[in-house]
C-alpha positions in Angstrom: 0.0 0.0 0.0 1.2 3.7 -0.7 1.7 6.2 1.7 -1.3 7.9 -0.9 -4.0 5.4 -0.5 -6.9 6.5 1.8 -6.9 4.1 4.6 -10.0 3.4 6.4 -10.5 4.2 10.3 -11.2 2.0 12.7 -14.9 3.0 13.8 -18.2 3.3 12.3 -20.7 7.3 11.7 -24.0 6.8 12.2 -25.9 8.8 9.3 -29.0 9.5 10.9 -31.8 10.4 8.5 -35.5 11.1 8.5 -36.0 7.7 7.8 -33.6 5.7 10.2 -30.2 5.6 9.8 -26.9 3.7 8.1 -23.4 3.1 9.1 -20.4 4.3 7.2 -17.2 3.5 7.5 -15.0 6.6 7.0 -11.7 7.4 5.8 -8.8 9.4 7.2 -9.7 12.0 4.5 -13.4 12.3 5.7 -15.2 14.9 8.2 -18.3 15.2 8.5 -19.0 18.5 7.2 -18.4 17.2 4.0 -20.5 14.0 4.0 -23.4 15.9 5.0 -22.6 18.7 2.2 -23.0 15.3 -0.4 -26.1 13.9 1.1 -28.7 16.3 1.8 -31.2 13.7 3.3 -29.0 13.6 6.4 -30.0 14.9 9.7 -27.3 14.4 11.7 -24.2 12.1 12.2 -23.0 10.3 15.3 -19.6 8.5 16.4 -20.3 4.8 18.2 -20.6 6.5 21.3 -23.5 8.6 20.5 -21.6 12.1 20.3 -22.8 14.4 17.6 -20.5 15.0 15.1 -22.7 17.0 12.9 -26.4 17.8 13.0 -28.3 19.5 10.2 -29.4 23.6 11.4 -32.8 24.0 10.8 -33.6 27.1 8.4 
């Protein structure tokens, strides 16, 4: 493997929708800012432990 290659971390986001939710797991190159930016039906997201990583503002 390169030193460029994206390697995953070693926990699982929640994506919390309106819906339910789905696990992801991310990359060292992710935040959460910019998953949320790509997937508009998302609420919030949530580490493992239930902390709030990001949560949609409502306008």
């Amino acid at each position: 493997m390169t030193e460029q290659e994206n390697q995953l971390l070693d926990t699982l986001w929640i994506m919390r929708t309106a819906d339910g939710w789905y696990p992801i797991q991310p990359s060292e190159k992710c935040n959460p800012e910019d998953h949320a930016a790509l997937n508009d039906h998302l609420t919030s997201i949530e580490d493992l432990e239930g902390n709030v990583l990001w949560k949609r503002s409502v306008q």
